[in-house]
Backbone as a printed PyTorch tensor [residue, N CA C, xyz], in Angstrom:
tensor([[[-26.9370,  -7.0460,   1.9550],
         [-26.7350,  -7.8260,   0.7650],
         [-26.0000,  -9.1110,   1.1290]],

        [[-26.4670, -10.3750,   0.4210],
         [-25.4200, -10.9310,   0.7500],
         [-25.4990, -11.9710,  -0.6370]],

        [[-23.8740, -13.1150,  -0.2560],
         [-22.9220, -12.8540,  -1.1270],
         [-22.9140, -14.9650,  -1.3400]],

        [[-22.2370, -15.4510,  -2.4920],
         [-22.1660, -16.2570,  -2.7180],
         [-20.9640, -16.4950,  -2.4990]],

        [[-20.3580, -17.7840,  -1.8800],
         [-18.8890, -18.2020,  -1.4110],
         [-18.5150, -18.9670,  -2.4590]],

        [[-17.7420, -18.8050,  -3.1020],
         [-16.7880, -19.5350,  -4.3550],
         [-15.6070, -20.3990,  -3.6940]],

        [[-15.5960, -21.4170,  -3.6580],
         [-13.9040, -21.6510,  -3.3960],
         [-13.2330, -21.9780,  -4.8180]],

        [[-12.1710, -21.1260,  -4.2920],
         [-11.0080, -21.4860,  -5.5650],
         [-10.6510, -22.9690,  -5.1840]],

        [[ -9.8860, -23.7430,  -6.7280],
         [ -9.1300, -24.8390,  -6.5910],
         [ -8.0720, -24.5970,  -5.7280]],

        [[ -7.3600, -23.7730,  -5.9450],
         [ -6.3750, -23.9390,  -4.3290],
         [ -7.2300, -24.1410,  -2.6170]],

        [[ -7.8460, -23.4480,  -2.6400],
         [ -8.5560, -23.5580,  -0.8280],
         [ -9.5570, -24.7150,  -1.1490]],

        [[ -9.6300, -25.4620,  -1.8210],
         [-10.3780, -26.7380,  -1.9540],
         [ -9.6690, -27.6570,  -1.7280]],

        [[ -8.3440, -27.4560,  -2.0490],
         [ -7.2350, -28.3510,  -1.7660],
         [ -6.9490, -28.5150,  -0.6410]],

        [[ -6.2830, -27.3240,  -0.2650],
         [ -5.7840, -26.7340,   1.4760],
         [ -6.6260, -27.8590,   2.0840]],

        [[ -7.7980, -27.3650,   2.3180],
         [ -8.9630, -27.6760,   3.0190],
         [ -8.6170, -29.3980,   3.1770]],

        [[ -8.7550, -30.1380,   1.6790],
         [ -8.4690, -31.4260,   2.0290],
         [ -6.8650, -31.6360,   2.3410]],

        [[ -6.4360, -30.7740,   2.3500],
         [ -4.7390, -31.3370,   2.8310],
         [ -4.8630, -31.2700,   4.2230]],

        [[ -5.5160, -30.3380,   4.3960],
         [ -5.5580, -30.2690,   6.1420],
         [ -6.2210, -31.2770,   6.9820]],

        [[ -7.9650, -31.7210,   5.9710],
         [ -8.2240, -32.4300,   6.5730],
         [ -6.9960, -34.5040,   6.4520]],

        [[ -6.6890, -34.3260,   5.3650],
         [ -5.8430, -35.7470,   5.3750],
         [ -4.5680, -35.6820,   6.3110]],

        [[ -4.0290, -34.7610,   6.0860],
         [ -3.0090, -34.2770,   7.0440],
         [ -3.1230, -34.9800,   8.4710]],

        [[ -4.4060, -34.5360,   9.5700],
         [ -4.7600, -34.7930,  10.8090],
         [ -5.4020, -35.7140,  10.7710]],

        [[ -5.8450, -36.4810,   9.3880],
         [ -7.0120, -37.8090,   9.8610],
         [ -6.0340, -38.5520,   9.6710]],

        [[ -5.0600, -38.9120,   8.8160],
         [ -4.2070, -39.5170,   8.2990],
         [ -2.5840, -39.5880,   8.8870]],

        [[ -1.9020, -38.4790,   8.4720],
         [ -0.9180, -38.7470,   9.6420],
         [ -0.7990, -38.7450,  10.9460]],

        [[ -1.6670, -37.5360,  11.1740],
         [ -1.8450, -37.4860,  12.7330],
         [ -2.4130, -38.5700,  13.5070]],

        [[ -3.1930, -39.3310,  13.1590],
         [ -3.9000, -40.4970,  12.5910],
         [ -5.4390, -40.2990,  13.9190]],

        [[ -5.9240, -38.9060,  13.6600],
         [ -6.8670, -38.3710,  14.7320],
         [ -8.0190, -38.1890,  13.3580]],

        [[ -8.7390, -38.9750,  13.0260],
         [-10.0630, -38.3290,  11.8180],
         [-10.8150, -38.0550,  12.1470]],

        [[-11.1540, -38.2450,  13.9650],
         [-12.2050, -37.0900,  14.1340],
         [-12.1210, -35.5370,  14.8760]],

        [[-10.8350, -34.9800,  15.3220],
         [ -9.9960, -34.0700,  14.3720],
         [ -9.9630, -33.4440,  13.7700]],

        [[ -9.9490, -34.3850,  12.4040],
         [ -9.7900, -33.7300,  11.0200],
         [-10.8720, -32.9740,  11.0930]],

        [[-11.8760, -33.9280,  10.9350],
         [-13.5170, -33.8400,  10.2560],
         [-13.7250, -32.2750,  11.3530]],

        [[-13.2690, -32.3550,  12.9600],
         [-13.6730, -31.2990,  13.3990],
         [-13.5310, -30.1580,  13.1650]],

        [[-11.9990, -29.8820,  12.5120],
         [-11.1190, -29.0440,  12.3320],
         [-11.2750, -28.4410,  10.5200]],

        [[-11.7920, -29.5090,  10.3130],
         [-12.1450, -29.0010,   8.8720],
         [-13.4320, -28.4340,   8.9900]],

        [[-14.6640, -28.5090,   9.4870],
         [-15.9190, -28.1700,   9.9930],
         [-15.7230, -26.5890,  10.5120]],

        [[-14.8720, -26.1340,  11.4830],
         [-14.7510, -25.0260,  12.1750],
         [-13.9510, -24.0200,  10.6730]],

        [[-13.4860, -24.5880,   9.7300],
         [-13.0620, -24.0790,   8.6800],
         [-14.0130, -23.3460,   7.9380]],

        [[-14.6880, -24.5060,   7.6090],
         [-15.6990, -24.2700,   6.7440],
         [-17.1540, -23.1910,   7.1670]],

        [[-16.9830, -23.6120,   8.6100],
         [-18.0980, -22.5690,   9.7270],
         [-17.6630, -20.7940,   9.1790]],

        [[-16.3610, -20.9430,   9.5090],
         [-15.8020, -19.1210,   9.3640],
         [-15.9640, -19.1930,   8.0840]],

        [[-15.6530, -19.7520,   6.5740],
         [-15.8050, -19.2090,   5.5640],
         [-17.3820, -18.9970,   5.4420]],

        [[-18.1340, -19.9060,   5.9850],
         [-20.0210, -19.1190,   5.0900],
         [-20.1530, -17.8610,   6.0840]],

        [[-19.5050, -17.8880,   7.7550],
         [-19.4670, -16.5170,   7.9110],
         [-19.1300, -15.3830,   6.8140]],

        [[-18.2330, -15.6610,   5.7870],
         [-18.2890, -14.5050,   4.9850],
         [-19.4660, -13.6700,   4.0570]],

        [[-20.4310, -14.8210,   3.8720],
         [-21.4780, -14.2850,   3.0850],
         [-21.6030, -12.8600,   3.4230]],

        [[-21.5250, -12.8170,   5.1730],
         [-22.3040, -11.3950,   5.6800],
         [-20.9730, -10.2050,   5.6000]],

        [[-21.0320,  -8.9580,   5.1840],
         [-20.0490,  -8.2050,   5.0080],
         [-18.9840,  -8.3960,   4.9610]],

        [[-18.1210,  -9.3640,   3.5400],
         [-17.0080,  -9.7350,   3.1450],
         [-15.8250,  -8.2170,   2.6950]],

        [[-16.6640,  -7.4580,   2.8300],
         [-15.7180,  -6.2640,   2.5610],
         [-15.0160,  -5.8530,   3.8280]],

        [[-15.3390,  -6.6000,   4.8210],
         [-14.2680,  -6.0120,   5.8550],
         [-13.1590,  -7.1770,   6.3900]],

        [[-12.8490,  -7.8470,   4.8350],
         [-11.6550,  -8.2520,   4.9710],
         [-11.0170,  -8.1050,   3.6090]],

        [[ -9.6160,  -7.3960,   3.7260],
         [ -9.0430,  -6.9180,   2.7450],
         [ -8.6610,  -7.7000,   1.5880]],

        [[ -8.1610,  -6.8680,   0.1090],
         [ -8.5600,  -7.9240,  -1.1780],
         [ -7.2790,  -8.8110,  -1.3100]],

        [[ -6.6640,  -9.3360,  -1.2690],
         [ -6.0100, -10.5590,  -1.7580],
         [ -4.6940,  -9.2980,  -2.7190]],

        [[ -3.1330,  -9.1860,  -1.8040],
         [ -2.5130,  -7.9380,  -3.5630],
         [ -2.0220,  -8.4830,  -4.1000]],

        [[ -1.7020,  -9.8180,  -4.5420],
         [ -1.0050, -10.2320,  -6.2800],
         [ -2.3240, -10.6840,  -6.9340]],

        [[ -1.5620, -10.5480,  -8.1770],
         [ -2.5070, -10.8710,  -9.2700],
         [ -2.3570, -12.0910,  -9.3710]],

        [[ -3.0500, -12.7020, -10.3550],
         [ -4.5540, -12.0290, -10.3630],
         [ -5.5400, -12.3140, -10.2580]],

        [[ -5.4900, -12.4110,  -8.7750],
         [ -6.1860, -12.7220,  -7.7960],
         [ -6.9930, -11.3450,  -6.8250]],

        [[ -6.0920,  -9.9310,  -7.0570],
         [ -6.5060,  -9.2220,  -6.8410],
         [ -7.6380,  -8.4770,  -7.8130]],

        [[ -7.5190,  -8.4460,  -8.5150],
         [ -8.2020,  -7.8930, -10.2750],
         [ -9.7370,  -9.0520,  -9.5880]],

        [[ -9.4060, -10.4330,  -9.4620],
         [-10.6300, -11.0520,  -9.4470],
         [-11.9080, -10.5560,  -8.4710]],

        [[-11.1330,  -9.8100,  -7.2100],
         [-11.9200, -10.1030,  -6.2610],
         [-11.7160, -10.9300,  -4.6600]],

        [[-10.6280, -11.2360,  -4.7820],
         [-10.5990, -12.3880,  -4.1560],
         [ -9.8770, -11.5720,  -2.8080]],

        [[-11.0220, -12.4340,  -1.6740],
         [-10.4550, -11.6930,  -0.5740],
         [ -9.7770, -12.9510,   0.4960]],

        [[ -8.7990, -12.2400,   1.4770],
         [ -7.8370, -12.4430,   2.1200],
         [ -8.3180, -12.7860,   3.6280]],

        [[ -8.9820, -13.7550,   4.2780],
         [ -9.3990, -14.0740,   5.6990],
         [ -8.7560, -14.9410,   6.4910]],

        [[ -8.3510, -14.5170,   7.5250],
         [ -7.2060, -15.1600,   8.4960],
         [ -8.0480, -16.1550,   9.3580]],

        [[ -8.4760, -17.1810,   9.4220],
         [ -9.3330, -18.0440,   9.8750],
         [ -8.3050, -18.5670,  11.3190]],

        [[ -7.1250, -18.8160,  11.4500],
         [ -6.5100, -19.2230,  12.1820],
         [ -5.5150, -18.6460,  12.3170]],

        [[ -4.6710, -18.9350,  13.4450],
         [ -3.3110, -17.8990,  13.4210],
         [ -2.4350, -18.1360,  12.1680]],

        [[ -2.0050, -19.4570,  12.2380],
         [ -1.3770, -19.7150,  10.9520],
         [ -2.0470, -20.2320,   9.7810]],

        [[ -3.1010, -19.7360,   9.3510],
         [ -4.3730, -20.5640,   8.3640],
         [ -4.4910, -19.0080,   7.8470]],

        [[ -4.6280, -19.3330,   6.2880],
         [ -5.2960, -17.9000,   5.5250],
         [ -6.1640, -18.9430,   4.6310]],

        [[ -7.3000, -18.4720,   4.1920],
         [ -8.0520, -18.9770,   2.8710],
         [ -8.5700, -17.9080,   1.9250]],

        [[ -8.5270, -17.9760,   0.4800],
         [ -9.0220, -17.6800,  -0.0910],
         [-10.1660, -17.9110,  -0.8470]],

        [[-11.0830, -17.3320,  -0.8060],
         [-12.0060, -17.1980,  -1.6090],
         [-13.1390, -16.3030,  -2.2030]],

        [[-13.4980, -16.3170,  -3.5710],
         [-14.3220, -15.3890,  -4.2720],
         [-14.8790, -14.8560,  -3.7570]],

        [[-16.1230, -13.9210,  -3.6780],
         [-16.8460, -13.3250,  -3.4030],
         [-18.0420, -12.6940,  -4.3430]],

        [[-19.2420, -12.8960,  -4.9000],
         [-19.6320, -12.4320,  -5.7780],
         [-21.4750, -12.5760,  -5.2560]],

        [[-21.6750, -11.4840,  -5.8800],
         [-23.2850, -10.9170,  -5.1450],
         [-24.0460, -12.2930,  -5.8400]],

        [[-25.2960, -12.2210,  -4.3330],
         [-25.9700, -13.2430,  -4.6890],
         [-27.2510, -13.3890,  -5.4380]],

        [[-27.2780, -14.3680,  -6.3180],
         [-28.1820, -13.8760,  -7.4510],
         [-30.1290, -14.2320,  -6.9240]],

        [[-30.6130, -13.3600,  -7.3600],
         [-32.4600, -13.3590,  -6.9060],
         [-32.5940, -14.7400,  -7.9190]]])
């Protein structure tokens, strides 16, 4: 089965904080653009068996669905998960 990737408004953010962060202060934008790319690579990895990363425990965020993937050592993202429609 596979699955449709939602990003929440928070990991939409992240995502561009990280990328302005390294294009901008760091003042490296290609970098960013890379580093945001390898981001975005591991989250559509989730489409394929998102259940073997555990659900997200405060609310309510847990109630939603929302699972918990460690993309980097110090990097977590969240996002939805919801079956994909025919």
């Amino acid at each position: 089965m596979s699955w449709d990737i939602v990003y929440t408004a928070g990991a939409r953010c992240d995502l561009r904080d990280i990328y302005e962060y390294i294009a901008y202060e760091l003042l490296v934008p290609e970098t960013a653009t890379g580093q945001t790319q390898r981001i975005m690579k591991e989250i559509r990895s989730l489409d394929e068996m998102p259940m073997r990363f555990r659900l997200y425990e405060e609310e309510p965020w847990h109630s939603e669905g929302l699972r918990f993937s460690p993309l980097i050592i110090t990097l977590c993202f969240i996002c939805r998960m919801k079956p994909k429609t025919q």
